[in-house]
C-alpha positions in Angstrom: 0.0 0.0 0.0 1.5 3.3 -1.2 1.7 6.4 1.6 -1.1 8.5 0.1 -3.4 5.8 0.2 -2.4 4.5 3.4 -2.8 7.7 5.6 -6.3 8.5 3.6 -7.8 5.0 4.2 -6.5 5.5 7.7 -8.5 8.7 7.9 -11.4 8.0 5.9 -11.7 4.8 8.2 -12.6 7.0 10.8 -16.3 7.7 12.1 -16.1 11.1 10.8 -14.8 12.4 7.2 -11.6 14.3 8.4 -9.7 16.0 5.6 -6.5 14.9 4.8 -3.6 18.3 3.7 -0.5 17.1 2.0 2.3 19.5 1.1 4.2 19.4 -2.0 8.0 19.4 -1.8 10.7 20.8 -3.6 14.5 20.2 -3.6 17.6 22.4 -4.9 19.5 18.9 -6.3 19.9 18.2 -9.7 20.3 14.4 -8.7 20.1 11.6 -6.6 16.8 9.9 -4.7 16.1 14.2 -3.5 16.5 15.6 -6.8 14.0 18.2 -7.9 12.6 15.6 -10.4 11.8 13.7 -7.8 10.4 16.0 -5.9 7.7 16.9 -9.2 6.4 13.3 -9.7 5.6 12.9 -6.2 4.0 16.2 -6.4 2.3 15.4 -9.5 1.0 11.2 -7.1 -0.4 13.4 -4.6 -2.4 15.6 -7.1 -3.5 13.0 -9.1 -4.4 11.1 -5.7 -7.5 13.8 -5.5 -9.6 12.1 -7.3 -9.5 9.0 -5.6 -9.9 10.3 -2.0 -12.7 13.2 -1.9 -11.2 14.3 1.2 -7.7 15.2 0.4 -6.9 17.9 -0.8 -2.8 19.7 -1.5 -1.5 22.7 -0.6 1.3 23.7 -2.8 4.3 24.9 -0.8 6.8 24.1 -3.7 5.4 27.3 -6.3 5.8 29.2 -2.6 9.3 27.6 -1.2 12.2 30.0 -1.4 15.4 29.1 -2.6 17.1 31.4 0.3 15.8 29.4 2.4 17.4 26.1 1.9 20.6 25.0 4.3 23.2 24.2 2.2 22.0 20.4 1.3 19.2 21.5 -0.5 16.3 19.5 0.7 16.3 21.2 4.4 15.2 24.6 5.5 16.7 27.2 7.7 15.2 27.7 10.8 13.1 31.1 9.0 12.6 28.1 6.0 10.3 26.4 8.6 8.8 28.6 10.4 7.6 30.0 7.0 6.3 27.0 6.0 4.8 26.4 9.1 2.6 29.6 8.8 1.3 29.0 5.3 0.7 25.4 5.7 -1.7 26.7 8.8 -3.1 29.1 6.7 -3.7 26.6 3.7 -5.8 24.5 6.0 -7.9 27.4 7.4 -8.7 28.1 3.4 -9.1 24.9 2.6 -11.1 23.5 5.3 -13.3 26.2 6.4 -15.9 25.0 9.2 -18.4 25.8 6.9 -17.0 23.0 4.3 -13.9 22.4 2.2 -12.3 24.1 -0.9 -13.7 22.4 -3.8 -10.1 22.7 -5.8 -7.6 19.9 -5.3 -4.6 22.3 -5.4 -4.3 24.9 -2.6 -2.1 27.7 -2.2 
């Protein structure tokens, strides 16, 4: 069983429908298992994963991720890199899964 599907079953499992929010990556390398290639098709599983699981939906932090903001291996953030992240991935799930409902797109940002 693959990640996406095992964390949604997981979820959908549950008594109540509870939305699932994952978070593209993205990467600085050019190769090896972290390269930005990489990083794109599993961006482009979790998209496509949308219309299997109603309740999923993705917020695009890799269009939003700042190169600046990378230690030098290129897959981590600084400390700001985080906390960044932190605060739009917070406000991706307030837009995208208002009380009143969810976002109707797959792809938030």
């Amino acid at each position: 069983m693959g990640p996406i599907r095992a964390v949604v079953s997981t979820v959908e499992g549950q008594e109540l429908d509870q939305p699932v929010l994952w978070i593209t990556v993205k990467s600085l390398l050019d190769t090896g298992p972290h390269s930005e290639n990489n990083m794109r098709h599993w961006n482009h599983t979790n998209v496509d994963a949308c219309a299997k699981y109603p309740n999923m939906r993705v917020f695009d932090w890799a269009s939003l991720a700042e190169d600046g903001k990378y230690i030098s291996d290129g897959t981590h953030y600084t400390s700001e890199g985080y906390r960044h992240r932190a605060r739009l991935s917070a406000d991706a799930l307030t837009h995208t899964f208002p009380a009143s409902g969810r976002s109707p797109d797959c792809v938030v940002q």
